[in-house]
GUNUVO-128920 format. One record per residue: residue number from 1; x, y, z of N, C-alpha, C, CB in turn; residue in one letter. Coordinates in nm, 4 decimals, padded with zeros to 6 digits. Glycine has a CB too. Example, Ala and Ser with C-alpha at 12.3 -4.5 7.8 and 13.67 -1.06 7.14 Angstrom:
BEGIN
<k = 1; n.east = 01.3190; n.north = -00.5690; n.up = 00.7800; ca.east = 01.2300; ca.north = -00.4500; ca.up = 00.7800; c.east = 01.3200; c.north = -00.3300; c.up = 00.7800; cb.east = 01.1308; cb.north = -00.4473; cb.up = 00.9046; r = a>;
<k = 2; n.east = 01.2850; n.north = -00.2250; n.up = 00.7080; ca.east = 01.3670; ca.north = -00.1060; ca.up = 00.7140; c.east = 01.2900; c.north = 00.0030; c.up = 00.7870; cb.east = 01.4084; cb.north = -00.0598; cb.up = 00.5725; r = s>;
END
This chain:
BEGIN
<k = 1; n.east = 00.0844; n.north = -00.1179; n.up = 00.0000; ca.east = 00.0000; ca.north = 00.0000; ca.up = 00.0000; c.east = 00.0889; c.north = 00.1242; c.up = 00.0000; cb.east = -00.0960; cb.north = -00.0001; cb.up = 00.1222; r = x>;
<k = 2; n.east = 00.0630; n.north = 00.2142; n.up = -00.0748; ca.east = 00.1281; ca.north = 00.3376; ca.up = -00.0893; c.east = 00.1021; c.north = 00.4175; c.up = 00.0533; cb.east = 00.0699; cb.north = 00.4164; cb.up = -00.2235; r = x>;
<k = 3; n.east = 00.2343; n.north = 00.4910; n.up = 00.1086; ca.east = 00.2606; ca.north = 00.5489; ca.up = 00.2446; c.east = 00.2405; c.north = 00.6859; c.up = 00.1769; cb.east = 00.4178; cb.north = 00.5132; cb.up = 00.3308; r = x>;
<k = 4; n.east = 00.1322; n.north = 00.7543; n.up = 00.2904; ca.east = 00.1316; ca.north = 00.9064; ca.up = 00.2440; c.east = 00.2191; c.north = 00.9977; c.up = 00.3147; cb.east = -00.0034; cb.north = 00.9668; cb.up = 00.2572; r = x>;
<k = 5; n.east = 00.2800; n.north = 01.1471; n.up = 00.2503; ca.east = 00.3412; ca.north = 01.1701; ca.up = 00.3359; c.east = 00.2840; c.north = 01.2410; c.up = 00.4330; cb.east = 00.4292; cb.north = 01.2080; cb.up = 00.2992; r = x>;
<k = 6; n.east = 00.3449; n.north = 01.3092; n.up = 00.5204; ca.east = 00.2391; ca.north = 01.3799; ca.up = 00.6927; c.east = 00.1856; c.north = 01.5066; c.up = 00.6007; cb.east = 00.3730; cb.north = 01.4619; cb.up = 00.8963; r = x>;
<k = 7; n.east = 00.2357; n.north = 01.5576; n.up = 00.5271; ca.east = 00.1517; ca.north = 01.6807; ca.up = 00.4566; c.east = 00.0036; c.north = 01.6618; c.up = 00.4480; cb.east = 00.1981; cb.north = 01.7042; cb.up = 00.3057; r = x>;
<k = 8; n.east = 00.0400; n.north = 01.5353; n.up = 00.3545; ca.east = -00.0617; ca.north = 01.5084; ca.up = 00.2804; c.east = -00.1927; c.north = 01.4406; c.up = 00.3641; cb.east = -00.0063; cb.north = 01.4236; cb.up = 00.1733; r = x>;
<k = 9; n.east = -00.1325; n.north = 01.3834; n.up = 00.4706; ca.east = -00.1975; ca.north = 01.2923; ca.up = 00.6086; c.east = -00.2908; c.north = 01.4410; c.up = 00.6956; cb.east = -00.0181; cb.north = 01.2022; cb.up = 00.7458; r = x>;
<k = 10; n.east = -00.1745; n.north = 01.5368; n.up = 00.6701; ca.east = -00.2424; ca.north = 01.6729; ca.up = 00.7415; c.east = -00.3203; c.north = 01.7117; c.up = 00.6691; cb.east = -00.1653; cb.north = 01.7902; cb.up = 00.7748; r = x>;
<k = 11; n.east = -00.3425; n.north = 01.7404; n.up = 00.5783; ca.east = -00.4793; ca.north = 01.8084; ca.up = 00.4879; c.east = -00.5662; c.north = 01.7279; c.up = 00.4963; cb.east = -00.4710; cb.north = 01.8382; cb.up = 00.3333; r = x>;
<k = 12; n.east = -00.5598; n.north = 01.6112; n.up = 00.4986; ca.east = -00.7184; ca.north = 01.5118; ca.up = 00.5667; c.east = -00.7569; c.north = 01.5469; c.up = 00.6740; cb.east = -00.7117; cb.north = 01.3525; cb.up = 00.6021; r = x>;
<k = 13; n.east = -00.6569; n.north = 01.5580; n.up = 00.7794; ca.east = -00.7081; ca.north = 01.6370; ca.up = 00.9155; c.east = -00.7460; c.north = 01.7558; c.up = 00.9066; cb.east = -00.6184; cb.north = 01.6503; cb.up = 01.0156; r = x>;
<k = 14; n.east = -00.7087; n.north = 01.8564; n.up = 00.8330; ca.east = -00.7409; ca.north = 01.9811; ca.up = 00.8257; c.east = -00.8871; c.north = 01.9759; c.up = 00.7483; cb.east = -00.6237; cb.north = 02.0630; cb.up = 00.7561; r = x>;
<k = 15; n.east = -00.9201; n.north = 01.8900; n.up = 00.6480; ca.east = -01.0590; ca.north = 01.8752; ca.up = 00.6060; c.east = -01.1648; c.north = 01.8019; c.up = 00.6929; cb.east = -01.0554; cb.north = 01.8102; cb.up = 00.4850; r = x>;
<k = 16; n.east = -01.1153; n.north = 01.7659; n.up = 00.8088; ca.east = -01.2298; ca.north = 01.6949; ca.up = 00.8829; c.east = -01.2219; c.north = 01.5129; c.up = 00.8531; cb.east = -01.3899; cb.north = 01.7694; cb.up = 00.8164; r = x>;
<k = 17; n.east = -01.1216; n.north = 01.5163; n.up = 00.8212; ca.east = -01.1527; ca.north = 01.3776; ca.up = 00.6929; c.east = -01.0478; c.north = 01.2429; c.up = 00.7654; cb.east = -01.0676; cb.north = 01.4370; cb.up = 00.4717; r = x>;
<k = 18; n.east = -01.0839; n.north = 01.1446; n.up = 00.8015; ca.east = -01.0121; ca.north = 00.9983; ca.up = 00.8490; c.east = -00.8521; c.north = 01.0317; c.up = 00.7721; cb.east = -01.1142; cb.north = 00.8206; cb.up = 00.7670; r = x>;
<k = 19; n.east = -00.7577; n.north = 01.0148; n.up = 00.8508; ca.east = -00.6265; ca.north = 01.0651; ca.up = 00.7924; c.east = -00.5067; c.north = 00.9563; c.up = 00.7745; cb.east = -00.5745; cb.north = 01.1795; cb.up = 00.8871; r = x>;
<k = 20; n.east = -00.5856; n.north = 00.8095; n.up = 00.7884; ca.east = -00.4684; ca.north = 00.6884; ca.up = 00.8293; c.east = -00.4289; c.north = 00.6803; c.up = 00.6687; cb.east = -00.5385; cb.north = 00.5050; cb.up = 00.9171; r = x>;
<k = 21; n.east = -00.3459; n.north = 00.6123; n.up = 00.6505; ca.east = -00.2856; ca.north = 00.5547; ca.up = 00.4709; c.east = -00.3816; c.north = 00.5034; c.up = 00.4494; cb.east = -00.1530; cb.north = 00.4416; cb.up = 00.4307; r = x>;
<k = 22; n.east = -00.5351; n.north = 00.3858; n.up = 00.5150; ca.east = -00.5966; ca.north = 00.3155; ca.up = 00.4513; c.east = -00.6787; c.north = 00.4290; c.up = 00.4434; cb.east = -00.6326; cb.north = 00.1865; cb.up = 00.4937; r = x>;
<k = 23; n.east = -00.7760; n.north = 00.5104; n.up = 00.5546; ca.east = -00.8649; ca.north = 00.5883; ca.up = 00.5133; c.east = -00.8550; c.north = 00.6782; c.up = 00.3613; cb.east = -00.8733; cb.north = 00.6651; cb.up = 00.6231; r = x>;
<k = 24; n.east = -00.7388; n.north = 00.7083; n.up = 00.3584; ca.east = -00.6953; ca.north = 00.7866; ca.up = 00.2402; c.east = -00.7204; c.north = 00.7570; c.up = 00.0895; cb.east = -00.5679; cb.north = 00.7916; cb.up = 00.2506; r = x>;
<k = 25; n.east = -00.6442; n.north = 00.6242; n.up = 00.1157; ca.east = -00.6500; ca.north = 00.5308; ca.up = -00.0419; c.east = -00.8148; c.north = 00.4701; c.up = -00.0148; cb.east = -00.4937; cb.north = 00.3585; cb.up = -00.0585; r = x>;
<k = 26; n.east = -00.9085; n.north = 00.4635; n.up = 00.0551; ca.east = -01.0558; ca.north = 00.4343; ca.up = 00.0625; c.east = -01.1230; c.north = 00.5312; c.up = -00.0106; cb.east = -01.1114; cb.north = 00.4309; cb.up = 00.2008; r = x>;
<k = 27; n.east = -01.1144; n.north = 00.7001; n.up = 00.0411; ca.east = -01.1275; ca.north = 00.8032; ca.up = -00.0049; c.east = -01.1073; c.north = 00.8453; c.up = -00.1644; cb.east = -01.0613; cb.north = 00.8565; cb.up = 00.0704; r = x>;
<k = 28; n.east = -00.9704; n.north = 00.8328; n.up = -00.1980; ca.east = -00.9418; ca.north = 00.8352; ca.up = -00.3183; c.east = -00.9585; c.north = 00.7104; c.up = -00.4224; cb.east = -00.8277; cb.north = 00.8750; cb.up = -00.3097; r = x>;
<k = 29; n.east = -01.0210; n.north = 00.6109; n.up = -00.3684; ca.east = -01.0725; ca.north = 00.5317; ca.up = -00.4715; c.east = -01.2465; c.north = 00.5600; c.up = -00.4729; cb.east = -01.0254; cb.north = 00.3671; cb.up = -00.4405; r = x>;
<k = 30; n.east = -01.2832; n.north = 00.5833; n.up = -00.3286; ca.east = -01.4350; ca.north = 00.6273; ca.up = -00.3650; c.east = -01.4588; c.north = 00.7477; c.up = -00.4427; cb.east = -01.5138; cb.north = 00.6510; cb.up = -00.2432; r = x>;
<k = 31; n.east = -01.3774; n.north = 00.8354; n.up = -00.4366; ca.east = -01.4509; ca.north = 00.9723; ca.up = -00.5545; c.east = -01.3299; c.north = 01.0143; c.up = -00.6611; cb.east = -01.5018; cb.north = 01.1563; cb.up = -00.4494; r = x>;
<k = 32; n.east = -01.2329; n.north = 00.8742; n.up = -00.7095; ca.east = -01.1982; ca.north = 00.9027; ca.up = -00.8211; c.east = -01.2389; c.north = 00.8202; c.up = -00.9321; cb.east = -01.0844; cb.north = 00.9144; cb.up = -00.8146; r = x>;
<k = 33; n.east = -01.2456; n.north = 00.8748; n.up = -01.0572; ca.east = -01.1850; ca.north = 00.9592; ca.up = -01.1396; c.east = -01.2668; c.north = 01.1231; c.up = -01.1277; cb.east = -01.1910; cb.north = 00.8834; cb.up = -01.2909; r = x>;
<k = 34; n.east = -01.2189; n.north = 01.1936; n.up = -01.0992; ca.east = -01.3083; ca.north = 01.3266; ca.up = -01.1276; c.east = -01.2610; c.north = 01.4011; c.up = -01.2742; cb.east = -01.2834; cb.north = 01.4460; cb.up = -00.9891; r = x>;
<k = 35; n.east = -01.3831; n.north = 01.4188; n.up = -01.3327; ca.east = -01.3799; ca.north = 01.4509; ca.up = -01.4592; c.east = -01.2697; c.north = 01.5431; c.up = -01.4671; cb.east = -01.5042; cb.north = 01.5004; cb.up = -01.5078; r = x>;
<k = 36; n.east = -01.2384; n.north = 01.5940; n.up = -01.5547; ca.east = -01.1088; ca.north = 01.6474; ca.up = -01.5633; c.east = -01.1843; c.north = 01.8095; c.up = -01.5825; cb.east = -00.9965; cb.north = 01.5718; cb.up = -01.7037; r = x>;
<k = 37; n.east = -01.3031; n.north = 01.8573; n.up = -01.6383; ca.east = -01.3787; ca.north = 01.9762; ca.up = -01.6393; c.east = -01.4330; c.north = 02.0193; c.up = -01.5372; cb.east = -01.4632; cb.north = 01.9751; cb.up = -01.7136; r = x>;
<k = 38; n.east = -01.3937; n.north = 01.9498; n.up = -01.4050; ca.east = -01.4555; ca.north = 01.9713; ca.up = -01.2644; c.east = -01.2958; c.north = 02.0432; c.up = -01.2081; cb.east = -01.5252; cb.north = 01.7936; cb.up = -01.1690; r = x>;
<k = 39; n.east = -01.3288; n.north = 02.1452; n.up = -01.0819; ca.east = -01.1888; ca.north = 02.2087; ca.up = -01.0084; c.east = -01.2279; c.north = 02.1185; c.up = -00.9167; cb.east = -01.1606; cb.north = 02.3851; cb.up = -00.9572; r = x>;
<k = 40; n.east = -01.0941; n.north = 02.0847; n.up = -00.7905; ca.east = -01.1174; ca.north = 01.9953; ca.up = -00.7094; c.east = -01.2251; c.north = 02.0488; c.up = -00.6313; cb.east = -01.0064; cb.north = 01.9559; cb.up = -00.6421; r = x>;
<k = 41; n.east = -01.2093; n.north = 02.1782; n.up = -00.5779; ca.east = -01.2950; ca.north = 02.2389; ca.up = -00.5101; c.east = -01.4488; c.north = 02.2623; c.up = -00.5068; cb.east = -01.2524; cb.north = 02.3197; cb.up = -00.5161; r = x>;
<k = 42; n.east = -01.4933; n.north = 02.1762; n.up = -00.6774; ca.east = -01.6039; ca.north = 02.1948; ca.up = -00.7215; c.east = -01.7101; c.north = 02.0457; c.up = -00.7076; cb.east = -01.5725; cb.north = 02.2498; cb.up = -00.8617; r = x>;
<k = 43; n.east = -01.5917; n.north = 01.9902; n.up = -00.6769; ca.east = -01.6450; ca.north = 01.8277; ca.up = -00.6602; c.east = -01.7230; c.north = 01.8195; c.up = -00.5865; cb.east = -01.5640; cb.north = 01.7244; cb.up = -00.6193; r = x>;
<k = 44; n.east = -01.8538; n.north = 01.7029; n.up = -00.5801; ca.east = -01.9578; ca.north = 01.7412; ca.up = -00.5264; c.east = -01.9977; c.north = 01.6769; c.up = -00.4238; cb.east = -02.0382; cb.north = 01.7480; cb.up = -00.5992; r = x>;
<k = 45; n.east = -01.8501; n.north = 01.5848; n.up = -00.3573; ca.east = -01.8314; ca.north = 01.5195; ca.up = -00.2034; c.east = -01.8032; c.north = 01.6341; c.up = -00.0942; cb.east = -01.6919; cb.north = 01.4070; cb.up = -00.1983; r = x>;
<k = 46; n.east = -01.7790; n.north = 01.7211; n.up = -00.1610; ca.east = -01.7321; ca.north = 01.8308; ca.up = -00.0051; c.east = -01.8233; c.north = 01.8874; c.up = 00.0441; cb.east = -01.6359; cb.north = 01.9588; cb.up = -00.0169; r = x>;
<k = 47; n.east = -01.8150; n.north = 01.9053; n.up = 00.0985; ca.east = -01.8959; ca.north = 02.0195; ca.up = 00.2348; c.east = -01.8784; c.north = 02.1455; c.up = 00.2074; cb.east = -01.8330; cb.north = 02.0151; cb.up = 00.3981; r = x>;
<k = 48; n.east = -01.9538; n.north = 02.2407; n.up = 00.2196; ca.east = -01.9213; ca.north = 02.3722; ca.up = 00.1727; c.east = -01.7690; c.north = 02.4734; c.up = 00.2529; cb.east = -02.0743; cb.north = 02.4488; cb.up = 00.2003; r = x>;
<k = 49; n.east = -01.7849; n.north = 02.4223; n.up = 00.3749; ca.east = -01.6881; ca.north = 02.4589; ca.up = 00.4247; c.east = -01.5137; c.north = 02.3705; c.up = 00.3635; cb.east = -01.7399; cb.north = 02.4425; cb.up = 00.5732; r = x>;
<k = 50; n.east = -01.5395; n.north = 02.2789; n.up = 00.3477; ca.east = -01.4136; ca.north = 02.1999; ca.up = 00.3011; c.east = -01.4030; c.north = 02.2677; c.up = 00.1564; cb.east = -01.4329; cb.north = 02.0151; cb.up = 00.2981; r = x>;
<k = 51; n.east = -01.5015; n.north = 02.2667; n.up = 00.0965; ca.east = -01.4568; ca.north = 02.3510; ca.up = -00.0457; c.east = -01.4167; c.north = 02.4827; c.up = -00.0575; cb.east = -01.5564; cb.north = 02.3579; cb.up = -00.1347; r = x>;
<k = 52; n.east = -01.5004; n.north = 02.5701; n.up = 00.0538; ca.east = -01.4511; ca.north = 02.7071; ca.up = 00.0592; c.east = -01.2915; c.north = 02.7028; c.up = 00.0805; cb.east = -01.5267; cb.north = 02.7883; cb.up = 00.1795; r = x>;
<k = 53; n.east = -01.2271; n.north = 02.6002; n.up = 00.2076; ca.east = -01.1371; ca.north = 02.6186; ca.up = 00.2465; c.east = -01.0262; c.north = 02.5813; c.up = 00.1196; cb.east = -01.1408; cb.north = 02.5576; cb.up = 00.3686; r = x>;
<k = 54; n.east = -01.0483; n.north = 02.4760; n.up = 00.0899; ca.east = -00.9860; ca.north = 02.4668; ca.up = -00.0602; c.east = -00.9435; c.north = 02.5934; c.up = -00.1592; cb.east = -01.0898; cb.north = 02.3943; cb.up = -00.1402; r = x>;
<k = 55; n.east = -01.0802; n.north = 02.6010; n.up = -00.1756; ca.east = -01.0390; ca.north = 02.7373; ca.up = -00.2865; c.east = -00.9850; c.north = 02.8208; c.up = -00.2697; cb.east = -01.1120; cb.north = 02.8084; cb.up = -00.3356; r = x>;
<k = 56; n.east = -01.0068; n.north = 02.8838; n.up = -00.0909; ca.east = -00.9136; ca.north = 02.9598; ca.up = -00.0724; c.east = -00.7651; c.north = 02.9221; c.up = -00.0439; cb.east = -00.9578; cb.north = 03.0228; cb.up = 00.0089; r = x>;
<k = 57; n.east = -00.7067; n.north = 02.8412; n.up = 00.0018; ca.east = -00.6089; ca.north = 02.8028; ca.up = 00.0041; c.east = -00.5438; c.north = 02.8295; c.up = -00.1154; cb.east = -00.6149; cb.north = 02.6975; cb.up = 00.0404; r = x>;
<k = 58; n.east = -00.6092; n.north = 02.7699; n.up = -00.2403; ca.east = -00.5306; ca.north = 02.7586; ca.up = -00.3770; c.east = -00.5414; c.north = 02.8806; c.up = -00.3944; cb.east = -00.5785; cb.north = 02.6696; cb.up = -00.5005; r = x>;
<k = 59; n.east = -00.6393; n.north = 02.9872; n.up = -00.3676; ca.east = -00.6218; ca.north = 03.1616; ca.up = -00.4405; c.east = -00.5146; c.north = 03.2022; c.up = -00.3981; cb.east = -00.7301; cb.north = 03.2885; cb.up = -00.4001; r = x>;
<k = 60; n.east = -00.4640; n.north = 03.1881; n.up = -00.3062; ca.east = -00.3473; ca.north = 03.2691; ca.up = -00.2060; c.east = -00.2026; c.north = 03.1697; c.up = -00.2475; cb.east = -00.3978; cb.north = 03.2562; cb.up = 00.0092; r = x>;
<k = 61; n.east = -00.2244; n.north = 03.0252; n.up = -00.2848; ca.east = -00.1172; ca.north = 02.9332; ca.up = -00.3354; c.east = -00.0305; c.north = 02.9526; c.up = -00.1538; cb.east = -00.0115; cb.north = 03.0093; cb.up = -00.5209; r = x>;
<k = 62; n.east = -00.1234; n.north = 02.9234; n.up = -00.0877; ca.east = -00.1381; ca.north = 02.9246; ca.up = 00.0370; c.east = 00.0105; c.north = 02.7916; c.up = 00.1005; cb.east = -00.3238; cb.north = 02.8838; cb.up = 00.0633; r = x>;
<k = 63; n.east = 00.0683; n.north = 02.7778; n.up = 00.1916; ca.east = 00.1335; ca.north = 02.6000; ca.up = 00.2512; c.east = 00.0404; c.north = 02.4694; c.up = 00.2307; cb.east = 00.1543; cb.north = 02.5941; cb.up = 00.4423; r = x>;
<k = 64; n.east = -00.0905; n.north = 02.4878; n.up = 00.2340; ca.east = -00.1634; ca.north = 02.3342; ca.up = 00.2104; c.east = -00.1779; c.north = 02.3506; c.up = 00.0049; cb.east = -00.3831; cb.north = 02.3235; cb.up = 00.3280; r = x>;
<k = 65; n.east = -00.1292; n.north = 02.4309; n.up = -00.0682; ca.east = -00.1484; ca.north = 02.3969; ca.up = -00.2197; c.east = -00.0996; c.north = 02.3151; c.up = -00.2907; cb.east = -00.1274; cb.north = 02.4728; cb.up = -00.2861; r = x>;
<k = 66; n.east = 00.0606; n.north = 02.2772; n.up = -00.1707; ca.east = 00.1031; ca.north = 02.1691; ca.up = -00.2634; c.east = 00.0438; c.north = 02.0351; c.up = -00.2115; cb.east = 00.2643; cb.north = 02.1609; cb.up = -00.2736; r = x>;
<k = 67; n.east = -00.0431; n.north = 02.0269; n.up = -00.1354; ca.east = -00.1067; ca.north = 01.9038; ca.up = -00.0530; c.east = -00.2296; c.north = 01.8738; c.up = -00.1431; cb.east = -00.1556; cb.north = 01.9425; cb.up = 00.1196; r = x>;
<k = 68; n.east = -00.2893; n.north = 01.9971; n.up = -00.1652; ca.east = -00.4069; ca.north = 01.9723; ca.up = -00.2595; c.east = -00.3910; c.north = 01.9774; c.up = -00.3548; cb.east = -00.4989; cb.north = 02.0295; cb.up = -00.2605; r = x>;
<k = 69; n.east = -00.2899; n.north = 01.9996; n.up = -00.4559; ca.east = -00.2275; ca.north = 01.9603; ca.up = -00.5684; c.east = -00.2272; c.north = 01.8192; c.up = -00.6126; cb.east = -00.1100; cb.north = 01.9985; cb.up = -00.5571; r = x>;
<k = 70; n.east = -00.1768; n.north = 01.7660; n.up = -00.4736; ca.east = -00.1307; ca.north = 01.6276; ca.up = -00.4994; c.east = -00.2865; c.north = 01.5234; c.up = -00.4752; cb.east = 00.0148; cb.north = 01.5885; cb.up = -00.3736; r = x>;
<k = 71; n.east = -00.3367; n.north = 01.5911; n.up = -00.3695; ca.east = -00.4711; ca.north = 01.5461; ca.up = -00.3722; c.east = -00.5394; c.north = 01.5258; c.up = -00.5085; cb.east = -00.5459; cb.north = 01.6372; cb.up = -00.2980; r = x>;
<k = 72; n.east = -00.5939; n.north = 01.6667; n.up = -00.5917; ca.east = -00.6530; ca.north = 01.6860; ca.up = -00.7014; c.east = -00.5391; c.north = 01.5879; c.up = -00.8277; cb.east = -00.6711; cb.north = 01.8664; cb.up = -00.7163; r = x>;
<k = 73; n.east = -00.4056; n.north = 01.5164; n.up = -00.8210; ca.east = -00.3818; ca.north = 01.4732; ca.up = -00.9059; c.east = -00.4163; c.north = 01.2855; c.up = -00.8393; cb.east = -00.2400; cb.north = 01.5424; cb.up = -00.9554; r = x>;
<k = 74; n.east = -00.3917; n.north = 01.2701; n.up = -00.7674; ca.east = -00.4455; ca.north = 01.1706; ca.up = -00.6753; c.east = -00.6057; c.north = 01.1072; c.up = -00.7330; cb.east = -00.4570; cb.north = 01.2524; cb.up = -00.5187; r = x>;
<k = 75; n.east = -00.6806; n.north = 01.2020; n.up = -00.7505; ca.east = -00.8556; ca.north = 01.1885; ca.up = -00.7702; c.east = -00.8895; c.north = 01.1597; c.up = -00.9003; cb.east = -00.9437; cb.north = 01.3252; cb.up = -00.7378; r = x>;
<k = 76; n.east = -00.7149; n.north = 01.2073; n.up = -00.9813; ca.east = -00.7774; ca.north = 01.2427; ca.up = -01.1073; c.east = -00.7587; c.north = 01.0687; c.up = -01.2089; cb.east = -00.6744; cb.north = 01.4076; cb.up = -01.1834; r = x>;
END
C-alpha cells in the first residue's frame, strides 16, 4: 500500500476527513476519477466549508497547495 506523506496525512485532518494511509486510499478510490472539467474544489463530495477552504487556500497558493495539488492529481 502506498505510504502518504504527513503533509498530505495533514490536509485530511485539516478537512475533517479519516487521515490513516488506509482511510486515504478508501477516499481516493471512492470519488476518483473526477472529470477532468470539474476544479477539485467543485467536486460534489465536499462540504461547503471543506470547499470554501480549498479554494481559498489555492487563491493565495497558500502551505496546504502543494497538498491539494497532490490530492486533485491523486482523484484524477
Amino acid at each position: 500500500m502506498e505510504k502518504f506523506n504527513h503533509h498530505f496525512r495533514a490536509l485530511f485532518q485539516q478537512l475533517g476527513l479519516p487521515a490513516g494511509d488506509e482511510e486515504i486510499a478508501a477516499f481516493i478510490l471512492q470519488y476518483s476519477p473526477i472529470e477532468k472539467s470539474i476544479r477539485l474544489p467543485d467536486a460534489d463530495f465536499w462540504s461547503a466549508s471543506q470547499a470554501q477552504f480549498l479554494r481559498e487556500q489555492l487563491s493565495v497558493d497558500a502551505d496546504w497547495a502543494e497538498a491539494i495539488d497532490q490530492l486533485d492529481v491523486a482523484l484524477r
